[in-house]
C-alpha positions as CSV (number, residue, x, y, z in Angstrom):
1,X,28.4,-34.7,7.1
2,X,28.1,-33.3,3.6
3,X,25.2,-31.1,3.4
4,X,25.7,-29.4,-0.5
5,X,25.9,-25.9,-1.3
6,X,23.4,-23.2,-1.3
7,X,21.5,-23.9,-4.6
8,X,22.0,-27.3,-4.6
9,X,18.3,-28.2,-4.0
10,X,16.9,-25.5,-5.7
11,X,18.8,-26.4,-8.8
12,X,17.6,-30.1,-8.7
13,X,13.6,-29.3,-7.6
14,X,14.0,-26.7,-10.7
15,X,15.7,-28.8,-13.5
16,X,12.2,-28.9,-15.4
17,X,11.3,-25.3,-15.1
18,X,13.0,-22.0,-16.9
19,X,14.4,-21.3,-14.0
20,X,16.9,-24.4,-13.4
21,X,20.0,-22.0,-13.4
22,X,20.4,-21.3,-10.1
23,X,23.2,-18.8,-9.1
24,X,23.8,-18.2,-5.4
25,X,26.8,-16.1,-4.2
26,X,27.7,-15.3,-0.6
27,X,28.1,-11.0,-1.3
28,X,27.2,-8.7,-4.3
29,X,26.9,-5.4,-4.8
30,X,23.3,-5.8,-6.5
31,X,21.6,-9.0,-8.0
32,X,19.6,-6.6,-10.6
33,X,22.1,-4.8,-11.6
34,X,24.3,-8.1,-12.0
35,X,21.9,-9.7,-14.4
36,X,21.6,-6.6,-16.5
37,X,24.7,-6.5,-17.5
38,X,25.2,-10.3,-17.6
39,X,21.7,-9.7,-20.3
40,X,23.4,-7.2,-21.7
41,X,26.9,-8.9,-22.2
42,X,24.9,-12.9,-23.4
43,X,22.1,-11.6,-24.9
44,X,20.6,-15.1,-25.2
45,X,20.6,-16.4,-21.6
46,X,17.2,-16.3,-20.2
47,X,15.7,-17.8,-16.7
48,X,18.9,-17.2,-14.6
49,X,18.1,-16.6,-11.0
50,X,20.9,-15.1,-8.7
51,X,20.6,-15.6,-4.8
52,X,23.0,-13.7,-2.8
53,X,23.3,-13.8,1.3
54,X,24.0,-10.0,1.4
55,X,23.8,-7.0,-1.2
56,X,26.1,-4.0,-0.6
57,X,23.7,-1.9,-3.0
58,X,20.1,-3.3,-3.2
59,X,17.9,-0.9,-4.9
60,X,14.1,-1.0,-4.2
61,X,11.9,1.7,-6.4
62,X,12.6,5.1,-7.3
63,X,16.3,4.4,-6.4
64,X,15.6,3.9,-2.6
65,X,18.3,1.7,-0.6
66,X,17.2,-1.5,0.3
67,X,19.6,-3.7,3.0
68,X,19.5,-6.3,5.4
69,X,21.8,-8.1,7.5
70,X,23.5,-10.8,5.7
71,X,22.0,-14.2,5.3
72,X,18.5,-12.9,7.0
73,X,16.8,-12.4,3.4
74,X,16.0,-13.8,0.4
75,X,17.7,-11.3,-1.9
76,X,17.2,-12.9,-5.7
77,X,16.8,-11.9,-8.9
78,X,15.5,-13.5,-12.3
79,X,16.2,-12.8,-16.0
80,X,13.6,-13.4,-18.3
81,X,12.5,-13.0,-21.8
82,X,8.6,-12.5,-21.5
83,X,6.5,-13.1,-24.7
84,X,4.5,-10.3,-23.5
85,X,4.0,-6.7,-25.6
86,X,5.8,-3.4,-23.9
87,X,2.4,-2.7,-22.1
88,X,1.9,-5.8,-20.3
89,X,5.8,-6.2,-19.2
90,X,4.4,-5.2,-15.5
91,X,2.3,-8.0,-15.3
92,X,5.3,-10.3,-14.7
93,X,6.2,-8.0,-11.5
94,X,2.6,-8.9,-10.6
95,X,3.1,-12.5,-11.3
96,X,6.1,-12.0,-9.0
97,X,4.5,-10.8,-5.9
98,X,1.8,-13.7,-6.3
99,X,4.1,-16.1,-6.5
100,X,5.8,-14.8,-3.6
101,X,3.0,-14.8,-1.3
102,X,2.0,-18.2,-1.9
103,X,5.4,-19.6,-1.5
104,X,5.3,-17.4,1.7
105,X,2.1,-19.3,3.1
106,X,3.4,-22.6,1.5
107,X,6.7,-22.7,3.5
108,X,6.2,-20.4,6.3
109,X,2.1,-20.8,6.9
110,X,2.4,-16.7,7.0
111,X,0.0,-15.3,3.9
112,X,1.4,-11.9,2.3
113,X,-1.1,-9.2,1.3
114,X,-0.1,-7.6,-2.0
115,X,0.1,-3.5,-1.9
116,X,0.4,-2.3,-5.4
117,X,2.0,-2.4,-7.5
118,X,4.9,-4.5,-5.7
119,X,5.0,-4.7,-2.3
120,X,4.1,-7.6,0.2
121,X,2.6,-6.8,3.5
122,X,1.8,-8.6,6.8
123,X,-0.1,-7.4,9.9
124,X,1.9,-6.4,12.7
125,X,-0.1,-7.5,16.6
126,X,-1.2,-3.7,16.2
127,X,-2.9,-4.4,13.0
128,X,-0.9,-2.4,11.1
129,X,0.3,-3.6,7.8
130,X,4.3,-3.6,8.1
131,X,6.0,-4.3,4.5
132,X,8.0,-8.0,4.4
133,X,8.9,-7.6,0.9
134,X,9.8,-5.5,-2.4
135,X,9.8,-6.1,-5.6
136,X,11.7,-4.3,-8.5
137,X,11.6,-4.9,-12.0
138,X,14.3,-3.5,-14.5
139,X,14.0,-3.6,-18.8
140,X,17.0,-4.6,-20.8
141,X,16.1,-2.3,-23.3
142,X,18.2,-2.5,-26.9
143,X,17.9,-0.3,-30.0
144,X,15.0,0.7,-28.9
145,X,13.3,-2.6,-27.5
146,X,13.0,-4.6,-24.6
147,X,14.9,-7.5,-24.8
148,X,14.8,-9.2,-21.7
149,X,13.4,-8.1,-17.8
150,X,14.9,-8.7,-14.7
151,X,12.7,-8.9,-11.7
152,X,14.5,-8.9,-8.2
153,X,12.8,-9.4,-5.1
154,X,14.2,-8.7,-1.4
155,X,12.0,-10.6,1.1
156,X,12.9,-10.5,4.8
157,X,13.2,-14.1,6.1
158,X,14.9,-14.6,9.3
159,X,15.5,-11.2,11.3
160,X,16.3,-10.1,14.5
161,X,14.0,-10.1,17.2
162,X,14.0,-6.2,17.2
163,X,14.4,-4.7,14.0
164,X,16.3,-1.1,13.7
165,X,14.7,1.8,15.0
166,X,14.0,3.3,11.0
167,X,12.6,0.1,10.1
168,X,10.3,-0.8,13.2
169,X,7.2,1.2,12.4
170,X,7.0,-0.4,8.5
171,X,8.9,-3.6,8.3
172,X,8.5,-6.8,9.5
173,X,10.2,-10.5,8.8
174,X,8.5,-13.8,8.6
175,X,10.2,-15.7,11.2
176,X,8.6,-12.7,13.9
177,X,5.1,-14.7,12.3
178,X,5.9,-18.2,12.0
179,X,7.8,-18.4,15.5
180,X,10.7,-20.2,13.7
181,X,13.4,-19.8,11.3
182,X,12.5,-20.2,7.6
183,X,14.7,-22.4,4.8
184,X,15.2,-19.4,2.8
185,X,16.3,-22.5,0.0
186,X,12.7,-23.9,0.3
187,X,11.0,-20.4,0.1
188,X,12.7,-19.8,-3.3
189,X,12.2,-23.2,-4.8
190,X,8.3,-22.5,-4.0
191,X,8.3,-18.8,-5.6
192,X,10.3,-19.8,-8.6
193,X,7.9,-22.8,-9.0
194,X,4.9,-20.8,-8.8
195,X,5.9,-18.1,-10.9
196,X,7.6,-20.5,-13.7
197,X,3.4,-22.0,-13.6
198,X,1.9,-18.3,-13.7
199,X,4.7,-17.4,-16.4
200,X,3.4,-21.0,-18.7
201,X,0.4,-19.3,-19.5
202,X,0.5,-15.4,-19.3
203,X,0.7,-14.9,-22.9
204,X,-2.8,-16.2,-23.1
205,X,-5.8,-14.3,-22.1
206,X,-7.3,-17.2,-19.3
207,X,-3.9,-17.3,-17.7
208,X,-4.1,-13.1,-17.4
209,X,-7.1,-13.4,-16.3
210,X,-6.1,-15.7,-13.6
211,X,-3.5,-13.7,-12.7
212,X,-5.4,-10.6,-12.0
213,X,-8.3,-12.6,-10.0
214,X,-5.3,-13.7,-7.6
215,X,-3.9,-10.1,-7.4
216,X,-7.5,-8.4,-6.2
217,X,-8.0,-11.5,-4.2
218,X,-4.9,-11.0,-2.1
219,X,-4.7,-7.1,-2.3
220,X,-4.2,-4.8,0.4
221,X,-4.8,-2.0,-1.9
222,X,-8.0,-2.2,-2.9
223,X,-10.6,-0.7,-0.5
224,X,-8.0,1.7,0.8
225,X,-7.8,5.2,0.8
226,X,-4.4,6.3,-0.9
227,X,-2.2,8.6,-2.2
228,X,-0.7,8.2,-5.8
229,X,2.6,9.7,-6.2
230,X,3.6,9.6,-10.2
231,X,6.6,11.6,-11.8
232,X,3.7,14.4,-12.7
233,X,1.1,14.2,-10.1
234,X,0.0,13.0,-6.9
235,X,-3.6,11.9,-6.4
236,X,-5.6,10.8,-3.6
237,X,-8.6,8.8,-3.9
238,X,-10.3,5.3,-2.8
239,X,-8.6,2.1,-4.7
240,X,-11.6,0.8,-6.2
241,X,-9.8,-1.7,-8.5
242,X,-7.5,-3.3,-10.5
243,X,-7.9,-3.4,-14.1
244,X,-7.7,-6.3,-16.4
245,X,-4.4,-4.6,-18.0
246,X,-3.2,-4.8,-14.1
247,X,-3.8,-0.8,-13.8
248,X,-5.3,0.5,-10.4
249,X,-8.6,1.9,-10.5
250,X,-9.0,5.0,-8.3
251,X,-12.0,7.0,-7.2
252,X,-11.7,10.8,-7.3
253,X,-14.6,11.9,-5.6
254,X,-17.1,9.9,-8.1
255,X,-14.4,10.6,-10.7
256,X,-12.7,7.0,-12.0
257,X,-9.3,7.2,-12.9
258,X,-6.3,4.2,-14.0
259,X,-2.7,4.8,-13.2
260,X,-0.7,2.7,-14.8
261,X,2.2,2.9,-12.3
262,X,3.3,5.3,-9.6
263,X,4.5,4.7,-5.7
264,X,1.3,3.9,-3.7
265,X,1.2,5.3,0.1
266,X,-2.4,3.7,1.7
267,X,-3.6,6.5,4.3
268,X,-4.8,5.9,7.6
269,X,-7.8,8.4,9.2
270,X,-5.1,10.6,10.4
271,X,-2.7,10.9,7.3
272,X,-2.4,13.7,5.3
273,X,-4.1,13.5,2.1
């Protein structure tokens, strides 16, 4: 029997949405790093997703190694050419994780808290958030100017039973919630749906708006105590917020403070602040 290739439906349940091109590959090295140069070489292309079963380089923030066995994640990536000024580029790596979560719940009934700025999270049994997903967005920047983004994602799909000993403590996969395997085809189709909608309309100030109102409603950040690690500084307060620029609001001990971006660590009672 003739079931298609990988893509196949993807392609067809996206034909009216930016993202109809559909590119999945068995191996790369990096699906990010493939579409920036594929931006850089053809300029024009935009909404190009690539899907690979494995990445031999996966990059997650601040250069950190992201892998997974092959064929148990989602590994993707999207270019795109946002109407959107320099200072609300980040808001599409928002748009991202919200999209992800609800195609999470959609296809796998398992809801995704967000931890900002991109990160999704689900409770282990011990109640301990573990992450199932990361989210990395790169500029194609020319003379000067952003051209285009790429926004990859790495969600952990089907996984083994027991996860590696580094990864135990702080990851998790959402076949270990659902109790079953997960059409990782499906999943995608769902996110690229929901963020092609969320996309339609965030050049105008109701869709932003939107957008944020679903990010505080499905954050895991806000309420927490955390740490905020930036390139200069790193601060440690209670997440009070997020702004309506998609900045996190932080208290300082009754001082109020927005950071624009930086790698958030939430603290438990016995953490180090």
């Amino acid at each position: 029997m003739v079931t298609g290739m990988l893509g196949d439906h993807a392609r067809a349940a996206l034909a009216d949405t930016r993202f109809a091109d559909v590119r999945w590959v068995d191996e790369t090295g990096s699906t990010n790093a493939d579409l920036l140069a594929l931006a850089a070489a053809e300029p024009a292309l935009d909404g190009v997703v690539l899907v690979a079963d494995h990445q031999t380089a996966g990059r997650g923030r601040l250069g950190r190694a992201w892998s997974a066995p092959p064929g148990s994640s989602l590994l993707c990536s999207t270019l795109v050419h946002p109407e959107l000024p320099l200072e609300r580029l980040h808001l599409v790596t928002i748009a991202a994780a919200v999209a992800a979560s609800d195609a999470c719940e959609a296809i796998a009934g398992v809801r995704p808290r967000l931890k900002w700025p991109n990160d999704l999270l689900v409770a282990g049994v011990d109640g301990t958030d573990r992450k199932v997903a990361g989210i990395l967005a790169e500029s194609v920047v020319r003379d000067g100017e952003v051209q285009a983004l790429v926004v990859g994602m790495g969600l952990n799909v089907n996984w083994p039973a027991e996860l590696p000993d580094d990864l135990a403590a702080i990851a998790t996969s959402l076949n270990h919630h659902a109790g079953h395997d997960i059409d990782r085809e499906a999943l995608l189709t769902a996110h690229l749906q929901g963020l092609d909608r969320i996309m339609g309309v965030l050049d105008t100030s109701e869709g932003r708006a939107a957008l944020l109102r679903r990010s505080r409603e499905l954050s895991a950040t806000i309420g927490r105590e955390v740490r905020v690690e930036t390139s200069k500084v790193s601060v440690t307060g209670v997440a009070v917020d997020v702004s309506d620029d998609g900045h996190l609001r932080l208290d300082l001990d009754g001082e109020v403070i927005s950071v624009a971006a930086g790698d958030v660590v939430h603290l438990r009672p016995t953490d180090p602040s």
